[in-house]
Structure formats: C-alpha cells, structure tokens
C-alpha positions in Angstrom: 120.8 105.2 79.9 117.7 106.5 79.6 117.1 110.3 80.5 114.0 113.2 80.7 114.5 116.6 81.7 112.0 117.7 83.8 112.5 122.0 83.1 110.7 124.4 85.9 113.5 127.7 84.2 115.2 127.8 86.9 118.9 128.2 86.6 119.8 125.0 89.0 120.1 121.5 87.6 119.5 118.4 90.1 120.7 115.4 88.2 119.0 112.3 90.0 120.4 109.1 89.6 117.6 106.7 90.3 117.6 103.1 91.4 118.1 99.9 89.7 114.9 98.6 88.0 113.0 102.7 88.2 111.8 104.5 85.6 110.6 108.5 85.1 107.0 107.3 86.3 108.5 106.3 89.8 109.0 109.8 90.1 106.2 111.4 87.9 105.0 113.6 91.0 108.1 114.8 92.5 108.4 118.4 92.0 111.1 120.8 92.4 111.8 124.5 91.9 114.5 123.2 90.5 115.0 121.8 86.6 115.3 118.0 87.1 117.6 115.2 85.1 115.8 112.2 85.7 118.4 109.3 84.9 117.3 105.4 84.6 118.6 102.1 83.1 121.9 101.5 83.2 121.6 99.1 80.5 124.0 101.4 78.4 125.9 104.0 79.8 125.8 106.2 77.1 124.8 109.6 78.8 124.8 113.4 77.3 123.7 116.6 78.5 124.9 120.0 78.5 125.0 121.5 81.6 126.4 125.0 81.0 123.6 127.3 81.2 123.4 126.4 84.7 124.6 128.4 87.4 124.2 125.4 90.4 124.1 121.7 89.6 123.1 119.5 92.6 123.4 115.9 92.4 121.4 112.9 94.2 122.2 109.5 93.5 120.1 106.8 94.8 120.3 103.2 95.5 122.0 101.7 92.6 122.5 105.2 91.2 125.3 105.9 93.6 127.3 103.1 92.1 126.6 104.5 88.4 127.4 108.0 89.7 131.2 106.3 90.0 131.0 105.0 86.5 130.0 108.2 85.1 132.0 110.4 86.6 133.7 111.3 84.1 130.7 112.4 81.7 129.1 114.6 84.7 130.0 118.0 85.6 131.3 119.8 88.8 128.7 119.8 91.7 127.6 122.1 94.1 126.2 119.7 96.6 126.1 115.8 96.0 124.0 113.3 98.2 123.8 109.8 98.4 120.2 108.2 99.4 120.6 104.3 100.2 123.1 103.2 98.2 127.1 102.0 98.3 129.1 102.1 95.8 130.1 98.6 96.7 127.2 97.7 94.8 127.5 94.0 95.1 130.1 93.4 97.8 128.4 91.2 100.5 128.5 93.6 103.4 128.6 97.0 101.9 126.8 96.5 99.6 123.6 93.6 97.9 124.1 90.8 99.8 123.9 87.4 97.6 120.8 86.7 98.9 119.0 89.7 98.2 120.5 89.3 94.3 119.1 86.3 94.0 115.5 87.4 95.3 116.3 90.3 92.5 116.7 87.5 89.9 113.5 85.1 91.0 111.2 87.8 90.9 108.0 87.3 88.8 104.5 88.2 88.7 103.2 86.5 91.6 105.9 87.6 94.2 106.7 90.9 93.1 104.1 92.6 95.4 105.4 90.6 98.6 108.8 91.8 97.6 107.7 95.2 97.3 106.0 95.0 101.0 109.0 93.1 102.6 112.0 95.0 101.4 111.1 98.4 99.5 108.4 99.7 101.9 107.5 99.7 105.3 103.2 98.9 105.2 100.4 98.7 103.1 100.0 102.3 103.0 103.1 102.6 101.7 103.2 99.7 99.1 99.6 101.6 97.9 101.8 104.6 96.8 104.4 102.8 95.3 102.0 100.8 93.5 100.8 104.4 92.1 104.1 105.4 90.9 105.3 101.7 89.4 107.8 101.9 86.6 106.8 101.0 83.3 109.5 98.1 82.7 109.5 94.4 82.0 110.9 92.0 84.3 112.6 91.3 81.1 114.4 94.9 80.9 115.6 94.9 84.9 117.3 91.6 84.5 118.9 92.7 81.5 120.4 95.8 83.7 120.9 94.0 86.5 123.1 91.5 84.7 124.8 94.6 83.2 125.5 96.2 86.7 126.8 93.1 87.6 129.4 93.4 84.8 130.0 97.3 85.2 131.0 95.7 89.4 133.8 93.3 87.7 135.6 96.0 86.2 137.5 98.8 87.5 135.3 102.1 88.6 135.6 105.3 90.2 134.1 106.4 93.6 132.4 110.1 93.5 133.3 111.6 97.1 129.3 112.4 97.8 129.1 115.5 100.6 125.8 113.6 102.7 124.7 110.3 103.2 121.1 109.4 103.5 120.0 106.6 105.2 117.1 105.3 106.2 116.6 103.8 109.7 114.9 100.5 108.0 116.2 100.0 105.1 116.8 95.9 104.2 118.5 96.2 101.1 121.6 98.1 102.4 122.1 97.2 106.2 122.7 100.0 108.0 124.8 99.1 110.9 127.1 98.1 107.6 126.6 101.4 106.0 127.4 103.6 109.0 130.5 101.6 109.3 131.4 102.3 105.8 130.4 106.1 105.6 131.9 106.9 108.6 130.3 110.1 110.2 128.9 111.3 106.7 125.7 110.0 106.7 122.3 111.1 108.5 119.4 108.7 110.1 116.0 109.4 107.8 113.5 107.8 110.6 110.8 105.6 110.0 111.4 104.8 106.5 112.4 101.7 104.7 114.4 101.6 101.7 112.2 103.5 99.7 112.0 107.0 100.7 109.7 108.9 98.1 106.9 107.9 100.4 108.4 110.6 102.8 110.1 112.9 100.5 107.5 114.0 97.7 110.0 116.6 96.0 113.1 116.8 95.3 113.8 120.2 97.1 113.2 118.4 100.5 116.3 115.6 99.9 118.1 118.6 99.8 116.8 120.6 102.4 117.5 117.5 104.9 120.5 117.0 104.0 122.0 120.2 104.6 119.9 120.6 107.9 
C-alpha cells in the first residue's frame, strides 16, 4: 500500500482510504484543516503509521477502500467517526457488491475506451469527466490489473467488516446499485444527490465528507 501524509498541524488525522485504481494526484486539491493519510494500491497490504500524537482520528473509506478498511483493521487505530462513501465490503459479491459484468469492463479496459468508461460509470457529464480528467492518477493499466487481481484474492479469503458510523451514497452511482446498497445498509446510509459514483466533483475537501455526514 502506497501512502502520503498530507500535514496542515493540526492535531486530527483523517485516514482516507481511496478507491481501486486512485492514486494521491486524484486527490492533489482536496484540502482539509485536517492532517490527511492518503492510502492507495492495495497491491500489498503492508501499512504503517503512528497515529499517537493525535488527539481525533476520522476515517473515510471509499469505493474499494471500504473493503480494504476490513482487511486492515487490525493495523488501524480507534476512530472517532468512520464513513463509508460508495463502497460495500462485499466487494465482489454480485448484488452488494461489483457485479461480474462491471469486473469484466474493469479488466478490458485500454486506451481507447478508458474515457467512455470514465463518462458512463464514474461521472455524470462532460463537465464532470473534464475535472476528473484533471486529477487522473498516475498508474498503468498495467498496475490496476495487478491490484485488481489482488483484491480479487484478498475477497477469497476470510476478512473482517469495520462497523462504519455513515454511509454515503450517491443517488447515481452505477458501480454499486443503490436500491442494493440501501437494502444492505439498512437505515445508515444518506442520499448525496445528483452525483454519480465519483463524488470529488462535489466534495472538493475533505472537511465537507465529514460535515455531511454528520448533518
């Protein structure tokens, strides 16, 4: 797992568990009052940090990242407040979860259908797909196979589940369904309108994941 610490000397910690496939320039301008633990590729699972100068540790997991939450729980420390953003961790199970088919539109992914994926599942418009575009990760097609393949594995075995206090999920999201995910979380969860599986088109700091999820 690849980490950076984004440090603002604050004495709260958000650790952000990003999505399958992300990388610290998908969230280069999201800013926080808080210090920030960006966290991407779950290639390896090898994570480290000490977290005891902090007085409040707040965690958001997102997309993939709620499922790696599970198979890190054990390496991450007690939480004031923990949110999930579009994510299950039934990572892979067919209705909780990524269906099949969107796996294997994951896997066939390449250079010339990349930004028509982008525009069908991650975003909602061209506006939209402009400023993901802006914030791309860095990574190979190469690299998220390799993770995906990996996630895939982690799903075979045996995991934990971290109990998260919120649920976010957005009202258009089509990689998680969310008729399925309302079913699943059960009263936990609140709608983020107009927004599609991506959401860092409408929140641009960190601070405001929080702030709507307590609201």
């Amino acid at each position: 797992m690849k980490t950076k610490l984004i440090k603002n000397n604050s004495d709260e910690l958000i650790v952000f568990l990003s999505g399958w496939g992300c990388d610290e320039h998908s969230y280069k301008d999201m800013k926080s009052s808080r210090d920030v633990l960006i966290c991407w590729d779950y290639t390896s699972l090898d994570f480290e940090f000490n977290f005891e100068n902090y007085k409040k540790i707040y965690l958001i997991a997102y997309s993939a990242g709620v499922f790696v939450s599970g198979l890190i729980k054990d390496k991450l420390p007690k939480f004031s407040y923990k949110i999930a953003v579009n994510g299950n961790p039934k990572l892979f199970d067919n209705k909780y979860g990524i269906s099949k088919n969107i796996v294997d539109i994951f896997k066939g992914l390449n250079l010339e259908n990349y930004m028509d994926f982008r525009l069908n599942y991650l975003v909602r418009n061209s506006e939209e797909l402009e400023f993901f575009n802006s914030h791309q990760p860095h990574r190979t097609f190469e690299s998220c196979f390799c993770e995906l393949d990996k996630l895939e594995n982690y799903y075979a075995d045996s995991y934990n589940v971290v109990d998260f206090d919120k649920i976010i999920l957005s009202d258009e999201d089509k990689i998680f369904q969310l008729d399925f995910q309302k079913e699943y979380y059960k009263g936990k969860y609140k709608i983020l309108k107009n927004a599609a599986h991506d959401v860092f088109y409408v929140f641009r700091n960190f601070d405001d994941i929080l702030s709507f999820a307590d609201m």
